[in-house]
C-alpha positions as MATLAB code, in Angstrom:
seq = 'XXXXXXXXXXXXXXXXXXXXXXXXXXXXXXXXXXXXXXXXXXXXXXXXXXXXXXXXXXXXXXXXXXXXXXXXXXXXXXXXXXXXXXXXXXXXXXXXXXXXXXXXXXXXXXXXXXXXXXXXXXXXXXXXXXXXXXXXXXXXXXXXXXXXXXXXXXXXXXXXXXX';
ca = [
     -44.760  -29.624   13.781;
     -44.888  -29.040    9.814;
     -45.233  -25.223   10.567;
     -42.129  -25.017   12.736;
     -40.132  -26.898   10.552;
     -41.264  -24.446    7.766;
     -40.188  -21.984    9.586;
     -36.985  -23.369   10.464;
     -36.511  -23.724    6.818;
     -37.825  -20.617    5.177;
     -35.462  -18.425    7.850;
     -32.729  -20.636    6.891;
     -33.348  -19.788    3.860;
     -33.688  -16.321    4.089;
     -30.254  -16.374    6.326;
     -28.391  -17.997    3.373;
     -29.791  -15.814    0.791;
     -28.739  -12.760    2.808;
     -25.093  -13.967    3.526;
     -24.783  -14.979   -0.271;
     -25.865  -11.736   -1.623;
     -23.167  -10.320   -3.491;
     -21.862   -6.794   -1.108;
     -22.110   -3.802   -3.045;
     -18.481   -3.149   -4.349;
     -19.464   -0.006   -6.341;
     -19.384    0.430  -10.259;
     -17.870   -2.177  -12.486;
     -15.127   -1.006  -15.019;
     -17.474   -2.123  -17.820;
     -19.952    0.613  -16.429;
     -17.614    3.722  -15.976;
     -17.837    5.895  -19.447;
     -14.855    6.698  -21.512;
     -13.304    9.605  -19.703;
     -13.808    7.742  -16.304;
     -11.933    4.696  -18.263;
      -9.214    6.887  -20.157;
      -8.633    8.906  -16.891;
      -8.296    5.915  -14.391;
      -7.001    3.115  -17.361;
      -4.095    2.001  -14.872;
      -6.168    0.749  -12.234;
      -8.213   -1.217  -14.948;
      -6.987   -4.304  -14.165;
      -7.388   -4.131  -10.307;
     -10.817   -1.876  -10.587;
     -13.403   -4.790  -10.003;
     -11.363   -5.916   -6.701;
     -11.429   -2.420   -5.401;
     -13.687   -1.881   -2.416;
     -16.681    0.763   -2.937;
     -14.682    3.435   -0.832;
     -11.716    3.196   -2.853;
     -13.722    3.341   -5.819;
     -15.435    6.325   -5.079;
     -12.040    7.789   -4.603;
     -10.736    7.325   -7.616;
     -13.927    8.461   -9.345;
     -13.795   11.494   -7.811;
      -9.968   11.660   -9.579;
     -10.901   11.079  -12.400;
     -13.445   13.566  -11.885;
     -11.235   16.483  -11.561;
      -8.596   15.282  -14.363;
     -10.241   17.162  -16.898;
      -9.365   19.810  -15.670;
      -6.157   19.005  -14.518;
      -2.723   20.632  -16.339;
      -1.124   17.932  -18.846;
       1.490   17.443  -16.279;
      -0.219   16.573  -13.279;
      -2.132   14.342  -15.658;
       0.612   12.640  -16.015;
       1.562   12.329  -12.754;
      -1.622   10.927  -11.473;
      -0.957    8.373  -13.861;
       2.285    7.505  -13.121;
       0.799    7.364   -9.241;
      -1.751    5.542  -10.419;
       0.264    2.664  -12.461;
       2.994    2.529   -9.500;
      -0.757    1.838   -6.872;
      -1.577   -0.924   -9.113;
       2.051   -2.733   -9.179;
       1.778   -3.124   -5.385;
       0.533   -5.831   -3.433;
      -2.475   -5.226   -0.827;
      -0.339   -5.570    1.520;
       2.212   -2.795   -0.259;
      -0.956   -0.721   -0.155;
      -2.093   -1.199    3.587;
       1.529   -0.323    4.568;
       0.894    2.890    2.267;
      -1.982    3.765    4.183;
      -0.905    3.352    6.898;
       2.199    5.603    6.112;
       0.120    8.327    4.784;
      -2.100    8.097    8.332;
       0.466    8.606   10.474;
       2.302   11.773    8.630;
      -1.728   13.410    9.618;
      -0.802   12.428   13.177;
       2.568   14.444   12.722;
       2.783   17.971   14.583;
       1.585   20.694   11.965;
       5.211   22.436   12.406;
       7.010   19.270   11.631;
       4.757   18.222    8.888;
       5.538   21.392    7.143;
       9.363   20.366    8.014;
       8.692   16.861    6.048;
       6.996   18.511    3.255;
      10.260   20.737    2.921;
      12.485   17.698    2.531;
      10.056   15.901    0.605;
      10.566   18.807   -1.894;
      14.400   18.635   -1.245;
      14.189   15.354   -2.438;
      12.015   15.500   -5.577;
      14.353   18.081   -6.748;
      17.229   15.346   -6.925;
      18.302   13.617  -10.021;
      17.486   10.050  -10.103;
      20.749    8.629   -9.821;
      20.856   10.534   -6.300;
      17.137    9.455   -5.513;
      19.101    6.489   -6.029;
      21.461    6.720   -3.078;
      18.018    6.568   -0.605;
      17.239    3.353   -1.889;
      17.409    1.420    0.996;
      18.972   -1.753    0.603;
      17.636   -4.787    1.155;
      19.234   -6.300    4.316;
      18.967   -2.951    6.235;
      18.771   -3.133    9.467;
      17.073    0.022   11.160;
      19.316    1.872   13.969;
      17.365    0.994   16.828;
      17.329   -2.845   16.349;
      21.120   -2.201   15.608;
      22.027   -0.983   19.061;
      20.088   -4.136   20.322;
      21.939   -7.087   18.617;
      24.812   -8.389   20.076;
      28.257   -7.452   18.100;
      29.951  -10.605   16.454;
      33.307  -11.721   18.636;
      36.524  -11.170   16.576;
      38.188  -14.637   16.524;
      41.559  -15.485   18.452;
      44.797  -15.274   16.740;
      46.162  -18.381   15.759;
      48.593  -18.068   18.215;
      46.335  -17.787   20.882;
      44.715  -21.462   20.349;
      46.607  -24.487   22.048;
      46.618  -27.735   20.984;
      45.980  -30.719   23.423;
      48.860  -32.844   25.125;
      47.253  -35.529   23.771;
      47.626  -34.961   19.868;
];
């Protein structure tokens, strides 16, 4: 009886210590060297809650910015600080985005690309006039919602005999 509840014990032990083990989230910030720090210093903030995929990502980044020209430097840093600013959910949505344009017919990708480019190329105050605004309503749930009734003329309403 003493033996089986040893067992009992030491393999509930053994299940606990397993399930408590930290999961292996990839480096710490504390461990990356300087030019892995200097190169990916946006994300510092958010680096420990990364997941080890993501991680290795953005190592491999900060890899290649080195060799990178000064102004894509600074683009992947502007990128970079604009990722951290969002929420996980923000981020998930992004994802997703970015999953579905690989799902997108090579011809029409190429056509996205194009006005992507189109786009860029725009000033910021008529980037501006894409924003979409807040209580927008997409098309397609438009044509499903009933229009508001116009109310009656005044004229139109009649009072009861008994006022």
């Amino acid at each position: 009886m003493r033996a089986l509840l040893a067992a009992i014990l030491l393999s509930a032990l053994a299940a606990t210590s397993v399930v408590a083990a930290p999961k292996d989230r990839g480096p710490q910030w504390a461990s990356l060297n300087g030019d892995q720090q200097q190169a990916l210093a946006p994300l510092s903030g958010e680096w420990d809650k990364l997941s080890k995929p993501h991680k290795t990502k953005w190592l491999g980044i900060a890899k290649r910015y080195p060799a990178m020209k000064s102004e894509e430097q600074k683009r992947v840093q502007t990128r970079m600080q604009k990722w951290a600013k969002l929420t996980a959910q923000e981020r998930d949505q992004a994802r997703e985005q970015y999953r579905s344009i690989g799902k997108v017919a090579p011809n029409r990708r190429e056509e996205l690309r194009r006005y992507w480019a189109q786009y860029q190329a725009l000033p910021p105050h008529e980037k501006r006039m894409f924003d979409v605004p807040p209580s927008y309503v997409p098309p397609a749930e438009r044509r499903h919602r009933v229009a508001p009734t116009k109310p009656k003329p005044h004229s139109q309403y009649v009072l009861p005999a008994s006022l």
